[in-house]
C-alpha positions as a Markdown table, in Angstrom:
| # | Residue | x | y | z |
|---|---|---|---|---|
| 1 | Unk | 36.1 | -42.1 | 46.1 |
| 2 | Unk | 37.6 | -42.9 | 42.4 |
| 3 | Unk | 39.3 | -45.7 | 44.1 |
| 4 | Unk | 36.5 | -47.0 | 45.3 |
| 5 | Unk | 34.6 | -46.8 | 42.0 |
| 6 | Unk | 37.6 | -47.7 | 39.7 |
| 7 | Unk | 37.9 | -51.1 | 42.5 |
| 8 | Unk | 33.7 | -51.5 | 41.9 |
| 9 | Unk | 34.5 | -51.4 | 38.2 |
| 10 | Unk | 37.1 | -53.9 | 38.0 |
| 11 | Unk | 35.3 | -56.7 | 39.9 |
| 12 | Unk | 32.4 | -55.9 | 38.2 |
| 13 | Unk | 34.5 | -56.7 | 34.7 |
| 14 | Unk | 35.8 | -59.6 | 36.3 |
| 15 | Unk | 32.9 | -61.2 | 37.6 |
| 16 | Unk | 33.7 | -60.9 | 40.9 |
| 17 | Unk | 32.0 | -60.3 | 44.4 |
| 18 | Unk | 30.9 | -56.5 | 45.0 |
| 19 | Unk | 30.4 | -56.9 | 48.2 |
| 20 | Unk | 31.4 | -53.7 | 50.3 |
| 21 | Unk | 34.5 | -55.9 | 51.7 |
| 22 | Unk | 35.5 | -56.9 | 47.9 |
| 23 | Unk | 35.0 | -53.1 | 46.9 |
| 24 | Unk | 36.9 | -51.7 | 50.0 |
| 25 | Unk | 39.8 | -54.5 | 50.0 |
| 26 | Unk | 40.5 | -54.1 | 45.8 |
| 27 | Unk | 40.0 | -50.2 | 46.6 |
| 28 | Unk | 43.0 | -50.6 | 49.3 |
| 29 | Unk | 41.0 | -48.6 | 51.7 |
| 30 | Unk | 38.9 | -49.5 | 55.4 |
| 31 | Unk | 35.3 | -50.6 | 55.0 |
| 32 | Unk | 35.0 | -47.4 | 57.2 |
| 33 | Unk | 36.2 | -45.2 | 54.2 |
| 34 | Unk | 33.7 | -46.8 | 51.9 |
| 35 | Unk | 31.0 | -45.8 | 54.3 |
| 36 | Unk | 32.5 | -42.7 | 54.4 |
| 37 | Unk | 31.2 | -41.7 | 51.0 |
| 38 | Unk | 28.6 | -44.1 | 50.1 |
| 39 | Unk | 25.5 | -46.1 | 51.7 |
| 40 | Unk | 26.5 | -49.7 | 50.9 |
| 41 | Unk | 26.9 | -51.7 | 47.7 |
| 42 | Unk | 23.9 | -50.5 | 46.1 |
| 43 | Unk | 25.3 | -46.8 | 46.8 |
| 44 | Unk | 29.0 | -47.5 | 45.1 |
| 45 | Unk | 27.4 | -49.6 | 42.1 |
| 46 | Unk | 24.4 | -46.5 | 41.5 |
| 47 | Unk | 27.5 | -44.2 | 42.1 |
| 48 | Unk | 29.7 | -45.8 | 39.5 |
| 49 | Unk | 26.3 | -46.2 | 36.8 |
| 50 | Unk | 25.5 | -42.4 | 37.0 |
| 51 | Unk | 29.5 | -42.1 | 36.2 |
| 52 | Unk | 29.2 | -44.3 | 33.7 |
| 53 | Unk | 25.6 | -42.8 | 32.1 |
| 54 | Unk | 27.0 | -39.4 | 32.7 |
| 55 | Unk | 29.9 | -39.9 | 30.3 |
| 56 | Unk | 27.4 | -41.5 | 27.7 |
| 57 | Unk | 25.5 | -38.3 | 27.7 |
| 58 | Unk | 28.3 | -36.4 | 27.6 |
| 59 | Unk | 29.7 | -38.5 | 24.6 |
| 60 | Unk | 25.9 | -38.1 | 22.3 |
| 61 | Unk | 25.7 | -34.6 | 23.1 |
| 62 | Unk | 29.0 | -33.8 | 21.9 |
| 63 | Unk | 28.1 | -35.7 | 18.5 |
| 64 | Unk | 25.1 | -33.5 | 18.6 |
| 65 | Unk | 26.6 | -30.9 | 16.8 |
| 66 | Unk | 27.4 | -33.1 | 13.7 |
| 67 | Unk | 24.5 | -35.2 | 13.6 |
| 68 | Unk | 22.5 | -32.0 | 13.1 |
| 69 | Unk | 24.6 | -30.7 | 10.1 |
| 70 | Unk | 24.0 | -34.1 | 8.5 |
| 71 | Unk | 21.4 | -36.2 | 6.4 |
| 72 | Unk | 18.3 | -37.2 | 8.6 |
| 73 | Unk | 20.0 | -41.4 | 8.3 |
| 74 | Unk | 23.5 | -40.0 | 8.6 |
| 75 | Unk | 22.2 | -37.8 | 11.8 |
| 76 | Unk | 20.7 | -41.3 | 13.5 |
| 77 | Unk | 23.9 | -43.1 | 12.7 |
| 78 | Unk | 26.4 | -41.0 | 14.0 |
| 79 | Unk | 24.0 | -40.4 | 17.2 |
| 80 | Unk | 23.9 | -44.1 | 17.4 |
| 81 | Unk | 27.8 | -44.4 | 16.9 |
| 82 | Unk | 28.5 | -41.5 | 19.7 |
| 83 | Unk | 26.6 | -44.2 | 22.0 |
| 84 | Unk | 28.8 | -47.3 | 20.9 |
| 85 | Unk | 32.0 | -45.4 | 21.2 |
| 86 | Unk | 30.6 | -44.4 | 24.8 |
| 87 | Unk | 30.5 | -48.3 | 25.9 |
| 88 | Unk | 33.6 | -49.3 | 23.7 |
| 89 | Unk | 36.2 | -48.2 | 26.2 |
| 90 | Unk | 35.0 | -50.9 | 29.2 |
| 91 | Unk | 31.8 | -52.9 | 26.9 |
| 92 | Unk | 32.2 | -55.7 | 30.0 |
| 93 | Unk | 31.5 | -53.1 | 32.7 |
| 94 | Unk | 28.8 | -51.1 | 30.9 |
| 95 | Unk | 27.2 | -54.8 | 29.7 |
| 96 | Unk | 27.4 | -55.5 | 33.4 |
| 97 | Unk | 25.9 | -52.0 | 34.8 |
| 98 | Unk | 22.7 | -53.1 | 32.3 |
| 99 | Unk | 22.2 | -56.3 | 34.5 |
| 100 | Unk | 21.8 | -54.2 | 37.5 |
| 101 | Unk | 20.6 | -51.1 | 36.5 |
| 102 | Unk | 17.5 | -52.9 | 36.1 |
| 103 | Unk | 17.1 | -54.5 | 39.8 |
| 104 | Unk | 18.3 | -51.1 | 41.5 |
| 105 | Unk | 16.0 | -47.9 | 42.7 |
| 106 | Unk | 17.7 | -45.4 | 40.4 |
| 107 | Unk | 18.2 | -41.9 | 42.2 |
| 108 | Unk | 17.1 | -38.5 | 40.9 |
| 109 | Unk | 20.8 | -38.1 | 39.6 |
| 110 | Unk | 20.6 | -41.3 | 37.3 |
| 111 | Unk | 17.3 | -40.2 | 35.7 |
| 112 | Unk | 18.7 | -36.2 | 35.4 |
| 113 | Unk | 21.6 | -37.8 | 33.5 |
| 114 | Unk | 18.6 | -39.8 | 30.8 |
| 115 | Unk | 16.7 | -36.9 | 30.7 |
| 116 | Unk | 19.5 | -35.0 | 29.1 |
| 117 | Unk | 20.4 | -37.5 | 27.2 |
| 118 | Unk | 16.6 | -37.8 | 25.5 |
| 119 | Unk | 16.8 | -34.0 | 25.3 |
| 120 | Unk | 19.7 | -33.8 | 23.4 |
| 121 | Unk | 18.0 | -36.3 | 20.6 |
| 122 | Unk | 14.9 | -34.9 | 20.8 |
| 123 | Unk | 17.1 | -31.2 | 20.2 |
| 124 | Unk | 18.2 | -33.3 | 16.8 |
| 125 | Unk | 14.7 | -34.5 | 15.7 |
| 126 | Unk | 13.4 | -31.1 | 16.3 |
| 127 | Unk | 16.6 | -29.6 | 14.2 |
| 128 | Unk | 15.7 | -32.6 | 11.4 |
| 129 | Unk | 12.1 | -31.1 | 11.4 |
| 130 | Unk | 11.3 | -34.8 | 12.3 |
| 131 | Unk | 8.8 | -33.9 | 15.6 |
| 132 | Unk | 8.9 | -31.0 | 18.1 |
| 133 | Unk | 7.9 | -30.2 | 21.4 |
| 134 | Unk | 6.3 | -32.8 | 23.6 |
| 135 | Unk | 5.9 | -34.9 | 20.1 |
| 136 | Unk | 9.9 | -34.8 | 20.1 |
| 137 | Unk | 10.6 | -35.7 | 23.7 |
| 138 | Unk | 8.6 | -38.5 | 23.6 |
| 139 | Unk | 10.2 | -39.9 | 20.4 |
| 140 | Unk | 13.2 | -39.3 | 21.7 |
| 141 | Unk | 12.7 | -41.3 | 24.8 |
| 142 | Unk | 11.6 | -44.0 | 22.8 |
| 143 | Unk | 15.2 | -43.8 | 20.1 |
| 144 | Unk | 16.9 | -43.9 | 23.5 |
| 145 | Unk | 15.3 | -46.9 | 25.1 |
| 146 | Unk | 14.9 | -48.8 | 22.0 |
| 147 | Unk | 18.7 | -47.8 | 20.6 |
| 148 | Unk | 20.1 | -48.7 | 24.0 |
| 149 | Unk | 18.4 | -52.5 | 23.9 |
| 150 | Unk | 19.5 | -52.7 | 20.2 |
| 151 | Unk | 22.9 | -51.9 | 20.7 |
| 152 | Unk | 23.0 | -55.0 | 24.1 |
| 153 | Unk | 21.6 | -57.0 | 22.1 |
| 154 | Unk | 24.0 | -56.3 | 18.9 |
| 155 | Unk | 26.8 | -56.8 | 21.7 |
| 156 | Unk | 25.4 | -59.4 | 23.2 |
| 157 | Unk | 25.7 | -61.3 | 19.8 |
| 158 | Unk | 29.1 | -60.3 | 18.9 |
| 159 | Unk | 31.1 | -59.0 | 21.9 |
| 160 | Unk | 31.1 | -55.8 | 19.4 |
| 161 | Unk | 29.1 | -53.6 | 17.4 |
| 162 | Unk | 30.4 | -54.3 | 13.5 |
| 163 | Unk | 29.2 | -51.7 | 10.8 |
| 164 | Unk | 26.7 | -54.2 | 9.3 |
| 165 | Unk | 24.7 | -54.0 | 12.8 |
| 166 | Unk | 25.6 | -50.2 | 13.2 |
| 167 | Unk | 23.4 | -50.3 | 9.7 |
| 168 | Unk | 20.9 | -52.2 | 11.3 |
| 169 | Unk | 20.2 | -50.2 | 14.1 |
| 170 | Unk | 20.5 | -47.3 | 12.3 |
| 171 | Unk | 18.0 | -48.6 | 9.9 |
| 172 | Unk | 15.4 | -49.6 | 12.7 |
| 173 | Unk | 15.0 | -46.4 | 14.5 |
| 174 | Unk | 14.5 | -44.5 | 11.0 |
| 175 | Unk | 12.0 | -46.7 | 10.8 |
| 176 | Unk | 10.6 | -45.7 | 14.0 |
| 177 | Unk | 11.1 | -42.4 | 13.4 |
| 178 | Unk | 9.3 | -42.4 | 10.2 |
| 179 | Unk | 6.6 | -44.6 | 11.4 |
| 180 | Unk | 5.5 | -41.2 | 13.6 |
């Protein structure tokens, strides 16, 4: 199953075809394997974005810990920086998973994974006395959504994500967060 993923991942990077026969051929395994584990393309690609997402999560909540020691702007930005380090690694594939993301029927597993990732910002604003509760969660949903289209677009721009536009986006969601 990593093969198959890791295979998805590479063609994705490259621009390639994803078809299941692509996937299955780069994966060295039979189009019978594939279907083994997964339903079809859209089943490998929503496999390997939950993977993906997961480790993102993973990667903010573990800056958690800091952010919440900090300074309300230092909180954001390293919150913000946990989430650029998360795409640094493969920027082409998670650029690429954004393009799809978008036209495929995300699964209970893929939302789970944003949930906890809104819950561990809205765990910060609530620790920054910022908003709590339902106030928080929602606030938090937005950070995430609008951080995440900030951070494209800043990558979009540049191919990376320079500490004048790390300021940048830092400086917008305070904004929003001070706008509630």
């Amino acid at each position: 199953m990593d093969a198959i993923l890791e295979a998805t991942a590479l063609l994705l990077e490259e621009g390639k075809s994803c078809s299941t026969n692509a996937i299955a051929e780069r994966a060295g395994v039979g189009i019978a394997t594939l279907y083994q584990y997964f339903d079809g393309r859209d089943g490998v690609i929503a496999a390997l974005s939950r993977q993906v997402r997961a480790r993102l999560a993973h990667t903010v909540t573990s800056a958690l810990e800091t952010a919440c020691d900090q300074s309300l702007r230092e909180g954001v930005r390293s919150l913000v920086l946990a989430a650029v380090q998360a795409d640094t690694e493969r920027p082409l594939l998670a650029a690429r998973l954004d393009e799809i993301e978008a036209k495929l029927p995300l699964e209970t597993n893929h939302r789970q994974i944003m949930i906890e990732l809104c819950s561990a910002v809205a765990a910060f604003l609530e620790r920054q006395n910022v908003a709590y509760g339902v106030k928080a969660e929602a606030l938090a949903a937005d950070l995430c959504t609008i951080a995440g289209a900030l951070i494209d677009a800043a990558r979009e721009r540049s191919g990376t994500i320079e500490v004048d536009q790390l300021a940048r986006i830092t400086g917008q969601l305070l904004a929003i967060i001070h706008a509630e």
